[in-house]
N, C-alpha and C positions, 0 to 999 in steps of 0.2 A: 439525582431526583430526590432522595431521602435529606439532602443533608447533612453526610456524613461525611464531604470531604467540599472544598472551595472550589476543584473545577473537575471536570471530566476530560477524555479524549478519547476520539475514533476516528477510523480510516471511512467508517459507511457514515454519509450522511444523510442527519433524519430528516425529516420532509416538513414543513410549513406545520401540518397541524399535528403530528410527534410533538414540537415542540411547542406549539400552544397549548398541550394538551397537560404536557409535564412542565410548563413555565422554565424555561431553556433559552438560553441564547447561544446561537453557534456561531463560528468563524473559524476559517481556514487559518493556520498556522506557521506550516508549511509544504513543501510538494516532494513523494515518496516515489520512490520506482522498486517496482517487485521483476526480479530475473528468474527465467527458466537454469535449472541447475543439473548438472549430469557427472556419474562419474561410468567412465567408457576408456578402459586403458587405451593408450596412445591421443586422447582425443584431450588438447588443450585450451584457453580460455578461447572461446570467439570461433573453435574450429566447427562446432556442430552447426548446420545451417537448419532453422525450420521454419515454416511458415504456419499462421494463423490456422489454418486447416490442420496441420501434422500436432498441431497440440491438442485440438480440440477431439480429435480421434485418438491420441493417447489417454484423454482421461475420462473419453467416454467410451474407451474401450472396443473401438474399432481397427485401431494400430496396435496390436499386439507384438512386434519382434520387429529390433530395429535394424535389419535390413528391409524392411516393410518398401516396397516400390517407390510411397510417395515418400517419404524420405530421401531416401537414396535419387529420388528426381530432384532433391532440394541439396545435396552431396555426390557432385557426379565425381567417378575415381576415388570417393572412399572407400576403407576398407569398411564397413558397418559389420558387428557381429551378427553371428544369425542367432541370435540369442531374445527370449523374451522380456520384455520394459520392465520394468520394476517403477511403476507411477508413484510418489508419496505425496500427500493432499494434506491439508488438516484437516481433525478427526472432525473438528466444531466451524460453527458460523464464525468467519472472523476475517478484518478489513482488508488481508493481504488476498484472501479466494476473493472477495467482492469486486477488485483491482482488477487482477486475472482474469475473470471470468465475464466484465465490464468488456476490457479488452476482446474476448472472445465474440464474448456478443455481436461487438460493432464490428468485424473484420472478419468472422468465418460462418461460412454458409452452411460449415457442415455443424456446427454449436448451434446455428437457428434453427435449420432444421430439425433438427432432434432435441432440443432442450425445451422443457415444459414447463410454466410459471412454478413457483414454489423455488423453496432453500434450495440454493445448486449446490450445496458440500455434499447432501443426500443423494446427488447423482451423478459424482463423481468415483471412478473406480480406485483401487489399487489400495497404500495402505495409511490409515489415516496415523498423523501424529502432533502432537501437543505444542503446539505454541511454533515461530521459527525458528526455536534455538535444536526442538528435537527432531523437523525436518530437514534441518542443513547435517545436520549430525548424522542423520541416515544414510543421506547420497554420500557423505563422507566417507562413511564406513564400510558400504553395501555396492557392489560395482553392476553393472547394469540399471540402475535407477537414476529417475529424475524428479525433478520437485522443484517448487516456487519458495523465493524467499523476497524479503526486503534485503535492496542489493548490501546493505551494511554486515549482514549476517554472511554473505558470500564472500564478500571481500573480508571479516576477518577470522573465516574456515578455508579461505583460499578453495573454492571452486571452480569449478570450470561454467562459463554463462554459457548459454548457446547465442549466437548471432540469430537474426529475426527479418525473415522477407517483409518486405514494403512492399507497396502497392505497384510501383515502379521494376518489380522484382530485383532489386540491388537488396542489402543487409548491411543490416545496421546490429554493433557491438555494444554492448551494455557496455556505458562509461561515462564520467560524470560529465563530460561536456554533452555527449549526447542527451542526458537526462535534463540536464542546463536548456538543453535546446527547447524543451517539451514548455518550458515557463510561460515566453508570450506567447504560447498556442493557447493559454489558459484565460477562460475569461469568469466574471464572475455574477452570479445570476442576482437581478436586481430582485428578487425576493427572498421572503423574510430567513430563509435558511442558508443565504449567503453559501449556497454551494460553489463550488468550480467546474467547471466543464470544460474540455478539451478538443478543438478541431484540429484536423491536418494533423495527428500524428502519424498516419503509416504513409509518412513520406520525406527524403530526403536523408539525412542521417539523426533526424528526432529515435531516439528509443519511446516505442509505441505504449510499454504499461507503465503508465503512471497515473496517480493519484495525489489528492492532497489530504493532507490528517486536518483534523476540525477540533477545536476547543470545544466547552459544552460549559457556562454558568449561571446559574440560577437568575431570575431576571430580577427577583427579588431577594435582596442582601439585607443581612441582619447588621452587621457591621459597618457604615460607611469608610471609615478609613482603611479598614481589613481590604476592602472590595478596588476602592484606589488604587491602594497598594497593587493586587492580583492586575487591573488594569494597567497599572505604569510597569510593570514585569511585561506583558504580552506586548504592550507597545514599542519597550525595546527592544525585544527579541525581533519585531516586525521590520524594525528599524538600523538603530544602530549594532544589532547584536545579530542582525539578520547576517553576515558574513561568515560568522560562524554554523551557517546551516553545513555550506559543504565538506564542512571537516567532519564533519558527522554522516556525510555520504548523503546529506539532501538537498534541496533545491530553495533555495529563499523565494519566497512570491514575488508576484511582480509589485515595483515601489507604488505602481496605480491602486492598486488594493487595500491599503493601508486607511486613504479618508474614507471609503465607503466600511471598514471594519470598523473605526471609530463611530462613525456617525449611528451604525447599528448599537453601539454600547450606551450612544447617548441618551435614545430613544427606545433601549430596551431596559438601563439596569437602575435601578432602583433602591433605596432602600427608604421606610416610612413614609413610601411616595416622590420623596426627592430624587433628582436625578445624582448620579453618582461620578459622573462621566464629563470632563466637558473637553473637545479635541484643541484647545488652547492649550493645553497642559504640557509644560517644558521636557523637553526630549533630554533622552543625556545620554552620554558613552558609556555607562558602566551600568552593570543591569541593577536594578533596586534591590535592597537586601531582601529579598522573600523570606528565607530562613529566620528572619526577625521579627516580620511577619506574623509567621507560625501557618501560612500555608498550606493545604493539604492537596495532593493533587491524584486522580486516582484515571489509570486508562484502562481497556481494554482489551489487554494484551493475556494472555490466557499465562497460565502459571509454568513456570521454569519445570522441566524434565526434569527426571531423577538424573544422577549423575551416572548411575551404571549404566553399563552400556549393554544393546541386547546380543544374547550368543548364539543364539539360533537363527535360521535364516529368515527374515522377513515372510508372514504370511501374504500373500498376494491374491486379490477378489476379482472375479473376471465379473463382478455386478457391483453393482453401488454400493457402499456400508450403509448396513441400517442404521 
C-alpha cells in the first residue's frame, strides 16, 4: 500500500472494496495446504485419525486429554495416552489460522456453534507461537502437543500429519496427490478480488485444508517497464514455471485461471493512465531476470523465531490468549 516494495502476498484474501479502497490488485498464485501436526510417542505419519469436530474442540478447549472418547471413536484399538493436548496456534492473525479455521467453519458443528464473529486467533486456546517455523518447532520438541503448519514446514521437520475424516467417514492422508486433488475443486470468483473458492473437499481422498496464496500490486505503477517486467515473472511462474510449484510442496492453479488473471492486470494496472498489461505478450520457459529488475517483493509471513530453543515446559491456557 505505502509503496515501499513492487508486490505483496497473503494467504487471507481482501474483499472488493479492501482493495479499492488501498488501489490493489489481487490474484491467486498458487494453492497451499495447512496439516494438523502431533508428536504422541509410537504414533507415526497418517496413524492419528481425527475428524472436523475433534479439532475444533481441541482448540476450543473442550477436548482436553487425548484419550478423550471422541477421539478414540475416531482410533478404535489405539493405545491414546491419558495425557493432556498441548494445542500450539499462532500467537497472531495470519493466513495459515485463516486456512484452518475456514476449514472448521465449513465442516464442524461444534466450531459453528461456539465460534463468535471477530479475530478467531483470539479464541483459540493453548500456546501461541510465531510464525510456522516456531510452531513445527514446538510439537517437534514438546510430546503431547499438536499444531497446524503449511505442510512444507512438516515435511522438512518430519512430523507426523494426522489423517482427516470425510464426510463419507473414510480418511484421507496429507499428501501431495491428495493436495493435487483439492485443484479442480477450486474455482474462481468472477469479481474484482479474483478470490478462489473450493467445493467437495471433504470427500473422497481430496485433503480438505487448502487454500490459495494471492499476490497484491498496486494498480497504479510508477514504472512501466519495472511493472512489465513484475507481470511477465507472475505469468511464467502461472505458466511455464508453474511445474515447479510441487517441488516446493504446492499445488500450481488450474491452467483455466491464467486468461481471467491476465485480463484482471489488463484492466486494472496502469501506469500514467496507460495500460501496462496486454495478454498477447510472448510466454517463455525460463522465468524473467527479476533480480535485474530490482524487484521488491514483501509478504506476510510473521518474522523467523529466535533460534534458542525453550527449556522449560510449555505454559498451556485452558482460555483463549488475550
Amino acid at each position: 500500500r505505502e509503496g515501499t516494495v513492487d508486490f505483496g502476498a497473503n494467504d487471507i484474501p481482501l474483499t472488493e472494496q479492501q482493495l479499492r479502497d488501498d488501489g490493489l490488485c489481487q490474484f491467486p498464485v498458487v494453492i497451499g495446504a495447512v496439516v494438523p501436526v502431533v508428536n504422541l510417542s509410537g504414533v507415526f505419519e497418517g496413524e492419528l485419525k481425527l475428524s472436523a469436530d475433534d479439532l475444533a474442540g481441541i482448540y476450543l478447549g473442550s477436548i482436553t486429554r487425548w484419550n478423550d472418547p471422541a477421539i478414540a471413536d475416531d482410533n478404535p484399538g489405539a493405545d491414546l495416552p491419558d495425557h493432556e493436548i498441548i494445542p500450539i496456534h499462532r500467537a497472531h492473525s495470519s493466513g495459515t489460522t485463516w486456512i484452518l479455521t475456514t476449514y472448521l467453519r465449513e465442516h464442524s458443528e461444534v466450531w459453528r456453534a461456539a465460534v463468535e464473529d471477530g479475530p478467531v486467533d483470539k479464541q483459540l486456546v493453548g500456546v501461541g507461537a510465531e510464525g510456522n517455523e516456531q510452531v513445527a518447532r514446538f510439537v517437534k520438541q514438546f510430546r503431547y502437543t499438536i499444531g497446524y503448519v503449511e505442510y512444507s514446514f512438516a515435511a522438512e521437520q518430519e512430523l507426523s500429519c494426522v489423517s482427516l475424516r470425510t464426510a463419507s467417514g473414510s480418511y484421507v492422508a496429507a499428501s501431495t496427490s491428495a493436495f493435487g486433488d483439492a485443484a479442480p475443486r477450486g474455482e474462481l470468483e468472477p469479481s474484482s478480488d479474483l478470490r478462489v473458492t473450493f467445493s467437495a473437499l471433504d470427500a473422497g481422498a481430496t485433503w480438505p485444508i487448502v487454500g490459495a496464496s494471492y499476490a497484491l500490486i498496486r494498480n497504479e505503477q510508477k514504472t512501466p517497464a519495472r511493472a512489465e517486467a513484475m507481470l511477465r515473472f507472475f505469468r511464467w511462474a502461472l505458466t511455464d514455471g508453474a511445474e515447479h510449484a510441487s517441488r516446493l510442496d504446492y499445488v500450481a492453479l488450474p491452467g483455466g485461471f491464467v486468461g481471467p488473471i491476465e485480463q484482471r492486470w489488463s484492466e486494472c494496472i496502469r501506469s500514467s493512465g496507460r495500460r501496462v498489461w496486454s495478454s498477447t505478450a510472448p510466454a517463455g520457459s525460463q522465468p524473467p531476470a527479476i533480480a535485474d529488475a530490482g524487484l521488491d517483493a514483501s509478504t506476510d509471513a510473521a518474522p523467523s523465531a529466535s533460534p534458542s530453543s525453550p527449556t522449560a515446559p510449555l505454559p498451556v491456557s485452558s482460555t483463549p490468549q488475550p
